[in-house]
C-alpha positions in Angstrom: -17.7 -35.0 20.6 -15.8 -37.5 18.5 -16.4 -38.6 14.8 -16.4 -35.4 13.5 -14.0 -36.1 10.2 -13.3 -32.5 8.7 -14.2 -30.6 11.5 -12.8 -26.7 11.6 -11.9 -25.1 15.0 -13.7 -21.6 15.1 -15.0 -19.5 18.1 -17.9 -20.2 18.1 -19.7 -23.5 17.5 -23.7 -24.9 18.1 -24.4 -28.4 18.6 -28.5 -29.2 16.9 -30.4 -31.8 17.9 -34.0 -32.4 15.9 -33.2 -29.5 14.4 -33.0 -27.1 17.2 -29.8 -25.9 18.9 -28.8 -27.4 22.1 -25.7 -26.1 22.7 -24.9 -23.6 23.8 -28.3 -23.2 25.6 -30.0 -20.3 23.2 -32.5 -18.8 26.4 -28.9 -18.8 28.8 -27.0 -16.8 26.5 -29.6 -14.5 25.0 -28.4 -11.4 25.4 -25.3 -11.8 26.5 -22.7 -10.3 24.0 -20.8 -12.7 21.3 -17.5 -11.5 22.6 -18.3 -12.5 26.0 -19.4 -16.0 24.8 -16.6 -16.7 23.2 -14.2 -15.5 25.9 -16.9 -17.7 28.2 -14.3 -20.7 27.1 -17.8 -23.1 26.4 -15.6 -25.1 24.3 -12.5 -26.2 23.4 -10.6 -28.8 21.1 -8.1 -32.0 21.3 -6.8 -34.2 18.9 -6.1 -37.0 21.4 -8.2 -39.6 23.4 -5.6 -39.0 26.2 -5.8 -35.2 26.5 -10.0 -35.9 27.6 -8.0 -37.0 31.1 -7.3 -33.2 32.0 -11.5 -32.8 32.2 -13.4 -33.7 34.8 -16.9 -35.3 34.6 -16.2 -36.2 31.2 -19.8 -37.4 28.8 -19.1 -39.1 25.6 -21.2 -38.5 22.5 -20.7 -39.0 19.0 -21.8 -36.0 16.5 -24.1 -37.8 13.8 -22.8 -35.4 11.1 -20.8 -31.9 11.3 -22.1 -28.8 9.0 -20.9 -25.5 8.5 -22.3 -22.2 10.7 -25.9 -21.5 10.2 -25.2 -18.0 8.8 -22.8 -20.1 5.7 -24.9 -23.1 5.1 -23.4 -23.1 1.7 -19.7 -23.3 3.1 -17.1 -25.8 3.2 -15.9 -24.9 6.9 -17.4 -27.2 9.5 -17.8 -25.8 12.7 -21.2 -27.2 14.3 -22.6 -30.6 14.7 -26.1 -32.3 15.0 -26.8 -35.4 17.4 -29.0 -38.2 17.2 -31.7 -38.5 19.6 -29.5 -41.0 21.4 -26.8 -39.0 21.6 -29.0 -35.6 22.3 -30.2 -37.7 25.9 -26.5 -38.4 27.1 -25.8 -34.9 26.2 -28.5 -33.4 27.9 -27.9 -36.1 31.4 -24.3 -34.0 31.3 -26.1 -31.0 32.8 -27.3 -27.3 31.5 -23.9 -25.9 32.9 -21.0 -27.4 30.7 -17.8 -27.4 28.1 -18.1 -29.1 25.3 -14.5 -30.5 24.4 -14.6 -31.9 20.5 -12.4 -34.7 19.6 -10.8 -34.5 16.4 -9.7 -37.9 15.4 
C-alpha cells in the first residue's frame, strides 16, 4: 500500500473496497480467534521503497484514502484503508493467500 499520509501501525488492519472489506478475506478468517490473526503475521510495515525487495511477488496498489478501525469511526488513529475499484482488481490479481506490506512514505 503506499500513499497512506498519517497512517498508524496497529495489529490489526482491513483494507475496504466499495464498501466491503477485502482484506483480510472476512469468510477465511471467520472463526478463527483475533489473537491467532494477529500472530498469523497478514501484515506488516516499512517506511522505505527499498525494504519492499525482501518480499517476494510483490503487487503495488495505492490506498485511495486511510480511516480509522470500524469499531472508532470517530477516531484520529488510522489503521485501515479503502481502494478504488482500480486498485481493488490489482489487489485481488495478487491472490486470496497473501501479506499485505503498507508503505509509509
Amino acid at each position: 500500500m503506499r500513499g497512506l499520509g498519517a497512517f498508524q501501525r496497529d495489529m490489526t488492519s482491513i483494507v475496504y473496497a466499495g464498501g466491503q472489506q477485502l482484506w483480510p478475506d472476512a469468510a477465511l478468517i471467520r472463526g478463527v480467534s483475533s489473537e491467532l490473526v494477529q500472530a498469523g503475521n497478514l501484515h506488516t510495515y516499512v517506511t522505505a521503497e527499498s525494504q519492499l525487495s525482501t518480499f517476494p511477488n510483490v503487487t503495488r496498489v495505492k490506498a485511495e484514502r486511510i480511516q480509522p478501525n470500524r469499531f472508532a469511526p470517530n477516531s484520529r488513529v488510522y489503521t485501515d484503508v479503502t481502494l478504488s475499484d482500480a486498485a481493488a482488481a490489482q489487489f485481488r490479481s495478487a491472490g486470496s493467500a497473501c501479506r499485505v506490506v503498507y508503505l509509509k512514505d
